[in-house]
C-alpha positions as CSV (number, residue, x, y, z in Angstrom):
1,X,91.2,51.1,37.4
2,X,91.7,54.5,36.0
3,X,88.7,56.6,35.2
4,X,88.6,58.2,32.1
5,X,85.4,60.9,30.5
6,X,85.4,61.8,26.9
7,X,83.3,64.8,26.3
8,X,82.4,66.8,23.4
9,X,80.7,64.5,20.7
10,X,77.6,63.7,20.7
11,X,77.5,60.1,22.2
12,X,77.9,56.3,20.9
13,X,77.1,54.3,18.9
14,X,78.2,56.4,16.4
15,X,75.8,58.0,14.2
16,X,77.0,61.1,13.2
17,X,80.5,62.1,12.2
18,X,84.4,61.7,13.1
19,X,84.0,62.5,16.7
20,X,81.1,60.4,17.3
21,X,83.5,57.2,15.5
22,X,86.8,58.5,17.6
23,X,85.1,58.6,20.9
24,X,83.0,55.3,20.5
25,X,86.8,53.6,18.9
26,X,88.5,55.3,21.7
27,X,86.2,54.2,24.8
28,X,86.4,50.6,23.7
29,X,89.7,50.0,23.4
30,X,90.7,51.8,26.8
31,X,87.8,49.2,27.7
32,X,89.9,46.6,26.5
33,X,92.9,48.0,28.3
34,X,91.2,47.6,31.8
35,X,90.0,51.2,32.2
36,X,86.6,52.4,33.4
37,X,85.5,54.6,30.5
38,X,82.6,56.9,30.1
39,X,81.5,58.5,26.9
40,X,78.5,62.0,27.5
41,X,76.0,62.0,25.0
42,X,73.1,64.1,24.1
43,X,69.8,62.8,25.9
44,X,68.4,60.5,23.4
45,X,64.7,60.6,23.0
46,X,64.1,57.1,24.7
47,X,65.9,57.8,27.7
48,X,64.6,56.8,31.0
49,X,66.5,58.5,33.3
50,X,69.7,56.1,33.5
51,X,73.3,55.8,32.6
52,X,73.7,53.8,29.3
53,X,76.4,51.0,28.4
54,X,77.7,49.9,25.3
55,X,80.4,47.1,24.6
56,X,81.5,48.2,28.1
57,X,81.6,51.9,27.9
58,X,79.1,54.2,30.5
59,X,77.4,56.6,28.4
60,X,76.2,59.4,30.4
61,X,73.1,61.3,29.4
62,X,73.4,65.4,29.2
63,X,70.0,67.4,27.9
64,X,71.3,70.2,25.9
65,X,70.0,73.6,26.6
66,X,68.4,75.5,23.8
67,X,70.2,78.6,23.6
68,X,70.5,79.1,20.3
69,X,74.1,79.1,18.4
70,X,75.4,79.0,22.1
71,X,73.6,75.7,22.3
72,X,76.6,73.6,21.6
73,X,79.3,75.2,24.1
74,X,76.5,74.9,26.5
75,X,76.6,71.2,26.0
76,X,80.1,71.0,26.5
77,X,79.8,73.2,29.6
78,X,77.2,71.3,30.9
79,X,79.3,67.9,30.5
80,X,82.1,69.5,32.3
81,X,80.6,70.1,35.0
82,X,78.7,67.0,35.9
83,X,82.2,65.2,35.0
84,X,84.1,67.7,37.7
85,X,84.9,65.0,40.1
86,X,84.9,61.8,39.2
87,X,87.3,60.9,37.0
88,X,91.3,60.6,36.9
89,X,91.5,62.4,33.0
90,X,88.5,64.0,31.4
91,X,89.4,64.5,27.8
92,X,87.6,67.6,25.9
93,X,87.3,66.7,22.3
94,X,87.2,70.1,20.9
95,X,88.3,73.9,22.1
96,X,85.2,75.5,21.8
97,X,84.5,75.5,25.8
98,X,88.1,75.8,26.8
99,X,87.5,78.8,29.1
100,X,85.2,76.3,31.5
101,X,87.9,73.6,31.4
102,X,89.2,74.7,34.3
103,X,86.6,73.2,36.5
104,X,87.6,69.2,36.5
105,X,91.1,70.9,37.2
106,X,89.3,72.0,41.0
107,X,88.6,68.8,41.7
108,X,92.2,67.4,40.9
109,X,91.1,65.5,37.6
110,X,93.8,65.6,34.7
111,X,92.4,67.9,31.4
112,X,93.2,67.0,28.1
113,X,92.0,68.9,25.3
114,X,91.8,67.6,21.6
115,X,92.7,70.4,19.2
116,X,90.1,69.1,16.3
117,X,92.4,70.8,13.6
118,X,91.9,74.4,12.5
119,X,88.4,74.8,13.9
120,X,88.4,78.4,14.0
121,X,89.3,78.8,9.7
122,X,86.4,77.1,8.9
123,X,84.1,79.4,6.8
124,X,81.1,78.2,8.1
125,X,81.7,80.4,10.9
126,X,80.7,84.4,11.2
127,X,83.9,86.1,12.1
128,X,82.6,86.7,15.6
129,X,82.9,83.0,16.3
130,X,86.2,82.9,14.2
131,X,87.6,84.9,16.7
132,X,85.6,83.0,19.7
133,X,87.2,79.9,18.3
134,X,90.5,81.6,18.0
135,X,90.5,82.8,21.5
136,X,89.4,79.3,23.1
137,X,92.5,77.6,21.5
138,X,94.6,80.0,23.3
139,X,93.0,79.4,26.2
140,X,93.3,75.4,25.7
141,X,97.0,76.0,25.7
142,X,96.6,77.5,29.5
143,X,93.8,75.8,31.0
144,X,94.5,72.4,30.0
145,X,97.4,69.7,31.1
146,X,98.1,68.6,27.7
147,X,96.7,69.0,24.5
148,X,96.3,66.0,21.7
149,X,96.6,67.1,17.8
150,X,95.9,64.4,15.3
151,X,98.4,65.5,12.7
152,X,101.7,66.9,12.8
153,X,101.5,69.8,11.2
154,X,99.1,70.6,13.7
155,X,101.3,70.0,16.6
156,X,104.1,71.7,15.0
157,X,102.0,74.8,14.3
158,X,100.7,74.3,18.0
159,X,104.2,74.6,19.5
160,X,105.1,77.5,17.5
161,X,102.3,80.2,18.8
162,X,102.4,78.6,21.8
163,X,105.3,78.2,23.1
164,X,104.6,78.4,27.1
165,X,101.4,76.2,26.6
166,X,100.6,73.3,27.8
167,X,102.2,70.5,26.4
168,X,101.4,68.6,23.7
169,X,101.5,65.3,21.8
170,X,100.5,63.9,18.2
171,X,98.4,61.2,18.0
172,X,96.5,60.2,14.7
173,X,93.1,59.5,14.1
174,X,92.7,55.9,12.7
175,X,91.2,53.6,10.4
176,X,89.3,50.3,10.5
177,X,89.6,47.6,7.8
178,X,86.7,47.4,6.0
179,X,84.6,44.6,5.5
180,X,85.5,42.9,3.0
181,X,81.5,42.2,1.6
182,X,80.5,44.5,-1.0
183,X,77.0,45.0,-2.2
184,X,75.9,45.3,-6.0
185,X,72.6,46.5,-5.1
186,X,74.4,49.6,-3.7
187,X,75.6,50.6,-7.2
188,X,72.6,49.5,-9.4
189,X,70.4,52.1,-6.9
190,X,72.0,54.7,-7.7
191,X,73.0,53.7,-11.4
192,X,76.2,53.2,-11.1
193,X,78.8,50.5,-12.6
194,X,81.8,49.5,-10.9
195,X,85.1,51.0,-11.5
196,X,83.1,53.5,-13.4
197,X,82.5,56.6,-11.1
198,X,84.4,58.9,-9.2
199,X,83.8,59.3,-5.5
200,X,83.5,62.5,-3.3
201,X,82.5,61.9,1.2
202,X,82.6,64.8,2.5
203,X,80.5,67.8,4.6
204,X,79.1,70.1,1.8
205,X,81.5,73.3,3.0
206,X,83.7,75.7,1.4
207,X,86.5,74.5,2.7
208,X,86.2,71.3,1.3
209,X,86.5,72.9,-2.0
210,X,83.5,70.8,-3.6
211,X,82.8,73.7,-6.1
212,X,86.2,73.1,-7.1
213,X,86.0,69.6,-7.5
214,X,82.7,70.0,-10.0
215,X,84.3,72.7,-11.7
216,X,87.3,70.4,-12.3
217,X,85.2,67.5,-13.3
218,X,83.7,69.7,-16.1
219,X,86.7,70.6,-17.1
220,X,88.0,66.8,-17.5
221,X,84.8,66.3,-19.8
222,X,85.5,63.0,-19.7
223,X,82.9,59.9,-19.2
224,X,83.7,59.0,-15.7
225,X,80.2,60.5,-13.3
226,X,81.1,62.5,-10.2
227,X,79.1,61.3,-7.2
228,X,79.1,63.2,-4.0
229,X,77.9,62.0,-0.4
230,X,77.1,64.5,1.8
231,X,73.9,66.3,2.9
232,X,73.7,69.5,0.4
233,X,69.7,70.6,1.9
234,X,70.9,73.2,4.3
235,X,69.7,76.8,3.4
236,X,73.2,78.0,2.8
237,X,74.5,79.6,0.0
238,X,76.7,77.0,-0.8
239,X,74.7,74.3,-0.2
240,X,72.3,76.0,-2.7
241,X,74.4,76.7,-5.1
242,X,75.7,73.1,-5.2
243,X,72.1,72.4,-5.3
244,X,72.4,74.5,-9.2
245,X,75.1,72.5,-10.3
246,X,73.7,68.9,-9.9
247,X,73.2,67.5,-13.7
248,X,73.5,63.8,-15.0
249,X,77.2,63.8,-15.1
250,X,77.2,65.2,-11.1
251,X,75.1,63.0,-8.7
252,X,74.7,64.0,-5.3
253,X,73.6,61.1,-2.9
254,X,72.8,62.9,0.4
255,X,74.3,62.5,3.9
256,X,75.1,58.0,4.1
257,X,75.8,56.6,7.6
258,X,75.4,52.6,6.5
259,X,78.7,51.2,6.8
260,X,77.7,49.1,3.9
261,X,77.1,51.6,1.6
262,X,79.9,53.8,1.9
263,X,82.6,50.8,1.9
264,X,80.8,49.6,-1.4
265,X,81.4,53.2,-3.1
266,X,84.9,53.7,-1.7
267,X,85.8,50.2,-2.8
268,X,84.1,50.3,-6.5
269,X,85.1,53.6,-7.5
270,X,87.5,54.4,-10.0
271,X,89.3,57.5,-8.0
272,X,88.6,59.6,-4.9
273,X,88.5,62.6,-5.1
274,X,89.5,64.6,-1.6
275,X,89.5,68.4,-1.0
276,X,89.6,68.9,2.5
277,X,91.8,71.8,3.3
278,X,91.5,72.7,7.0
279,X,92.0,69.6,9.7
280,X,94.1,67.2,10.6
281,X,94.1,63.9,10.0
282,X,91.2,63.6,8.0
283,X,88.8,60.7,9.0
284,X,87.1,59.8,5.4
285,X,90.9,60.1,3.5
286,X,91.9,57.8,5.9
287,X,89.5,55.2,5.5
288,X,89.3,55.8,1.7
289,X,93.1,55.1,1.7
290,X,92.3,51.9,4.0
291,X,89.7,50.7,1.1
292,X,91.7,50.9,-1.8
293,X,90.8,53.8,-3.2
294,X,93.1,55.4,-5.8
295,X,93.2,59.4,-4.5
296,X,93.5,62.6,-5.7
297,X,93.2,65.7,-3.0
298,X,93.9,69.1,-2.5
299,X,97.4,70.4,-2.0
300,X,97.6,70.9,1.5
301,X,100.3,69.9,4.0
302,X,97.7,67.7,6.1
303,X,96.7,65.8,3.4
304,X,100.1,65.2,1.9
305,X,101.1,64.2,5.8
306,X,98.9,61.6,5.5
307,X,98.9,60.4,1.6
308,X,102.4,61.2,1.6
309,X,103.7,59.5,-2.5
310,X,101.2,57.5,-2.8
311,X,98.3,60.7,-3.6
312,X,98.2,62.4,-6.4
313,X,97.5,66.3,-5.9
314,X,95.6,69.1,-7.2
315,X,95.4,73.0,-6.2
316,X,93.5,74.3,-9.2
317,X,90.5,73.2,-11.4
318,X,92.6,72.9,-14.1
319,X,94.8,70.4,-12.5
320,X,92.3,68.2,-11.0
321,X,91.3,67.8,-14.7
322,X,94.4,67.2,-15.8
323,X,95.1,64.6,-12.9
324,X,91.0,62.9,-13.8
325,X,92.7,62.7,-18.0
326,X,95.3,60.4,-16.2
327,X,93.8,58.0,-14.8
328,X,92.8,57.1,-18.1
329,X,96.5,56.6,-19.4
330,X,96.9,54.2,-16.5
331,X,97.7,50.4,-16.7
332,X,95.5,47.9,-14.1
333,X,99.1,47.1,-12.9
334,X,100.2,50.8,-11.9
335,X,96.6,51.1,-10.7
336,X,96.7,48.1,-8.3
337,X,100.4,49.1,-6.8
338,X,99.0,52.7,-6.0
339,X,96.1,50.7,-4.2
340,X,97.9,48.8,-2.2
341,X,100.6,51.3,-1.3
342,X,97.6,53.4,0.2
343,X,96.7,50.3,2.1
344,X,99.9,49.4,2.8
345,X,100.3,53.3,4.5
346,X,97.2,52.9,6.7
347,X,98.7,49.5,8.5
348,X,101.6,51.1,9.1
349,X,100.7,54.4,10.9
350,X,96.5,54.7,11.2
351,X,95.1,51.7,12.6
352,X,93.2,51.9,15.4
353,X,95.0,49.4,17.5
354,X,98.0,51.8,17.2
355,X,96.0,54.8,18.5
356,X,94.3,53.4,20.9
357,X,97.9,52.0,22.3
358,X,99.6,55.5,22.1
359,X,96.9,56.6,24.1
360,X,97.1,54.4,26.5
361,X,100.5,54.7,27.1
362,X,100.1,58.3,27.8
363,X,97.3,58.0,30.0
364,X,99.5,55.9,32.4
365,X,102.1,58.6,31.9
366,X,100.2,61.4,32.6
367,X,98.3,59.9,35.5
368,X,100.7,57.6,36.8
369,X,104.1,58.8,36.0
370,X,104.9,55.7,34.5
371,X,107.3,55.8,31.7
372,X,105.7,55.5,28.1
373,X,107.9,52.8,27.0
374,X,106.8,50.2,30.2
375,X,103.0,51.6,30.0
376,X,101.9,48.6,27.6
């Protein structure tokens, strides 16, 4: 059986974010495929001193160090090392630890690293890490066998700076088709009606252009509320001056993990409204789409990879408005076609069965020199 690590999120189940769901999605189905799988996690606080399992994954415990702002690449270091030996492909989700990717390769284990989009424009970051960050994809490029980008646009951009890197190959995030309960109870605690709100999931950063989206929404005036999910109570200037702009017409609902809950606001809502700019294939447009949801996002070629026609797109304030004032000159008809065309997009590229069998096909490639098209 071939042995395969996933580092770099913080372990399964997931609780967290996109990682945490790709590597606990990934891990199973390689499961499923007859691989011996092991997912590192952060020591939880009930740990006794053991390996962990879930739905036939090995979840290995590492204790973080507390260094700090270096606390994170520590991790990954950390996880690196203790996986140096034992596996046929440890994969690295994430560049920020490239330059230590290097030691699995000692021990004769195949390195993939997972680009994780445009890390390093993210302006969360000080420009000291910016150029950290910058630096540790072009070392990915040399340390690692291959390198996986979840959208095309990033492979594209990949093989054009870095040309004598290591090779690469695109392979999509995915989706999973929601349940198909919903919950009323969801809606009347936050006092919402259905089809009656307009829907924002997304990490409270500039990139994500959620001032944009607000100011947009007060420029559309019109009577459709603008919820947000996503934690806004970091001390961070723009966390607090979202924090300013919350009024009746503007509901922030905090960071949501219940599956539940989110599916019963993507599936209720009368748009969604996505402005991630920087990424890849973005995990909540993706499962937005898979819902249902009528979109409008940000101009950007990874979001217009993945939306393709059936998005509508804004770059402006002004023309998110004028995209909202739309939606009201819409028929149920026209509305229910662009619904299912979303859905109808997700089947046909994102789901996870898809994924997981691309990746499995190039694990026996890379490993095994088997050909892609006999792997499966």
């Amino acid at each position: 059986r071939l042995r395969i690590a996933i580092l770099g999120s913080r372990g399964i189940p997931a609780r967290y974010g996109g990682f945490e769901t790709f590597a606990e999605k990934l891990a199973v189905g390689l499961v499923e495929h007859g691989m011996d799988v092991t997912v590192y996690a952060e020591t939880p606080l009930e740990y006794q001193g053991d390996d962990g399992h879930h739905l036939g994954v090995r979840i290995r415990y590492v204790t973080p160090l507390s260094l700090g702002p270096a606390s994170v690449v520590a991790y990954d270091v950390q996880c690196l090392w203790d996986a140096r030996s034992e596996f046929d492909v440890v994969y690295m989700l994430g560049y920020g630890a490239a330059w230590a990717c290097w030691i699995p390769r000692l021990w004769s284990s195949r390195v993939w690293v997972n680009l994780d989009g445009l890390e390093w424009a993210r302006s969360k970051w000080s420009r000291l890490v910016r150029i950290y960050l910058r630096l540790m994809e072009a070392t990915a490029a040399r340390v690692a066998h291959r390198v996986i980008a979840d959208a095309q646009a990033i492979e594209a951009r990949y093989k054009r700076i870095y040309r004598s890197g290591a090779p690469s190959t695109f392979i999509p995030y995915g989706a999973t088709p929601p349940d198909d309960t919903s919950s009323d109870a969801v809606l009347t605690a936050h006092g919402l009606l259905p089809d009656a709100y307009l829907l924002v999931i997304a990490r409270m950063e500039p990139e994500n252009h959620i001032v944009d989206i607000i100011g947009g929404h007060a420029l559309y005036g019109g009577g459709l509320p603008l919820v947000l999910v996503g934690d806004i109570q970091a001390d961070t200037p723009y966390c607090r001056q979202l924090r300013a702009l919350q009024c009746d017409q503007v509901q922030f609902l905090g960071a949501v993990y219940d599956p539940l809950t989110l599916s019963t606001l993507r599936k209720r809502c009368r748009a969604y409204v996505h402005g991630h700019s920087v990424g890849g294939t973005n995990p909540s447009l993706i499962e937005a789409m898979m819902c249902g949801c009528q979109i409008i996002a940000h101009d950007n070629v990874f979001n217009r990879e993945v939306l393709g026609p059936v998005g509508v797109y804004f770059g402006s304030q002004a023309e998110l408005s004028s995209s909202l004032q739309a939606l009201g000159n819409e028929t149920d008809a026209e509305r229910q076609v662009k619904q299912q065309d979303a859905v109808n997009r997700v089947l046909a590229q994102y789901t996870w069965e898809k994924v997981i069998c691309a990746y499995v096909k190039l694990i026996e490639q890379d490993v095994r020199g088997c050909p892609a098209s006999l792997a499966v």
